[in-house]
C-alpha positions as CSV (number, residue, x, y, z in Angstrom):
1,X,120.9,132.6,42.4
2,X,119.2,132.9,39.4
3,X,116.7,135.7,38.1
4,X,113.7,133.9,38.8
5,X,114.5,133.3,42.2
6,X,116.1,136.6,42.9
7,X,112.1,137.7,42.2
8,X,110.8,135.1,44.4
9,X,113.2,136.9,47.2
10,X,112.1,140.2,46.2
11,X,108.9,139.6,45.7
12,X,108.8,138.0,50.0
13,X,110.8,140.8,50.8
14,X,108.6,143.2,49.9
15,X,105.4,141.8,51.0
16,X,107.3,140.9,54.5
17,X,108.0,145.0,54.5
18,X,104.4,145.7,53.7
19,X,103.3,143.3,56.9
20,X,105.9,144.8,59.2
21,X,104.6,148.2,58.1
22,X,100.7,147.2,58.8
23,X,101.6,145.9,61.8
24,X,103.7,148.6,63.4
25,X,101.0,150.7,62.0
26,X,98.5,148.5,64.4
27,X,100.5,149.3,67.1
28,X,100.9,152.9,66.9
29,X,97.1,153.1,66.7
30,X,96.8,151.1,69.5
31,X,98.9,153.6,72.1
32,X,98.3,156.4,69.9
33,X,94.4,155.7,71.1
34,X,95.0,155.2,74.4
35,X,96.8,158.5,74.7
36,X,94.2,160.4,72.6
37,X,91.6,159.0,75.1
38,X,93.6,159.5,78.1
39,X,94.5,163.2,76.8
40,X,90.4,163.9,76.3
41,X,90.1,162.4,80.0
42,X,92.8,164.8,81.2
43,X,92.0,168.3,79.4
44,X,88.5,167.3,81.0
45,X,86.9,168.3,77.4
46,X,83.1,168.1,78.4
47,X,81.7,168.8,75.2
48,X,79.1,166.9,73.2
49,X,81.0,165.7,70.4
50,X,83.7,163.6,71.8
51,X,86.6,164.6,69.2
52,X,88.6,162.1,70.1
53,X,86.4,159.6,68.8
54,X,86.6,160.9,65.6
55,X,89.7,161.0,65.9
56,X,90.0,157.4,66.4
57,X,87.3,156.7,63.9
58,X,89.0,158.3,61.1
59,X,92.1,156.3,62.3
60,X,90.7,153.0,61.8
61,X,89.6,154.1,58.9
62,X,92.8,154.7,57.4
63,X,94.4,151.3,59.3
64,X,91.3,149.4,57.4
65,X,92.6,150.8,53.4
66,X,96.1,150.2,55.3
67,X,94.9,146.3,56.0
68,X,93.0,146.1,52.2
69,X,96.1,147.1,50.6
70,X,98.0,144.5,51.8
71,X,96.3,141.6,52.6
72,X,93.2,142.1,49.8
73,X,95.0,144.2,46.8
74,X,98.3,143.7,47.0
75,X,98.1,140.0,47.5
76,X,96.4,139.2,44.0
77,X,97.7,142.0,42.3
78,X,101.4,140.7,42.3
79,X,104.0,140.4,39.8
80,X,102.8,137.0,38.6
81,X,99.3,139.0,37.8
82,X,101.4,141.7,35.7
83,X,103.1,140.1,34.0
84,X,99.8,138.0,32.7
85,X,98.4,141.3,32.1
86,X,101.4,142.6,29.9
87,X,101.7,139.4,27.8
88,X,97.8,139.6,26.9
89,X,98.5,143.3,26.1
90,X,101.6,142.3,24.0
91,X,99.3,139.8,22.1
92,X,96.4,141.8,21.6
93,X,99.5,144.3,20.4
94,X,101.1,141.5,17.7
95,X,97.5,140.8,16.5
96,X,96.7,144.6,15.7
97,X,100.0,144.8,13.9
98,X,99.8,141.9,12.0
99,X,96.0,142.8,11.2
100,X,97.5,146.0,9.8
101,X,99.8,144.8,7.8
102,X,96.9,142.3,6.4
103,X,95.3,145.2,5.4
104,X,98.2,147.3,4.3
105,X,99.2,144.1,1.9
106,X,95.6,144.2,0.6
107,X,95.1,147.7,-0.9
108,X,98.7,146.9,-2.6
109,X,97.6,144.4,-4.5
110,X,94.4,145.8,-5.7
């Protein structure tokens, strides 16, 4: 196997973790509702503000940056996007240096 499709591997490997993650994640906020709402139901909590849906919204909130990450963010920001963004750092690097050394060269000979 060679390097670049050792990455390739890697690189579905990963991602594969990241979606088994998300969706365990799913279900564990699917039952861990249902027992927060069936825990509410049996401490008979009468009081106005319903904690456990906070509970549940702040959940979902966290399962939706859970979902972004790894469907939205991680799925254009991958090594193929890195390694564009390092080589038009490198270049912008060589350019500097050689626009130095232009300039270093210049004061020498005046």
């Amino acid at each position: 196997m060679n390097t670049e499709q050792h990455e390739m591997y890697e690189y579905a490997r990963r991602r594969i973790k990241q979606k088994k993650g998300l969706y365990f994640h799913f279900v564990l906020f699917f039952i861990g509702s249902i027992f927060i709402f069936a825990l509410n139901k049996w401490m008979n909590v009468e009081e106005p503000t319903n904690w456990y849906i906070w509970v549940i919204t702040a959940w979902v909130f966290l399962f939706i940056l859970h979902f972004i990450k790894v469907f939205i963010t991680d799925s254009f920001m991958n090594k193929n996007w890195e390694r564009e963004q390092i080589n038009r750092l490198m270049i912008m690097q060589e350019k500097k240096i050689e626009q130095l050394k232009n300039e270093v060269e210049n004061k020498k000979i005046v």
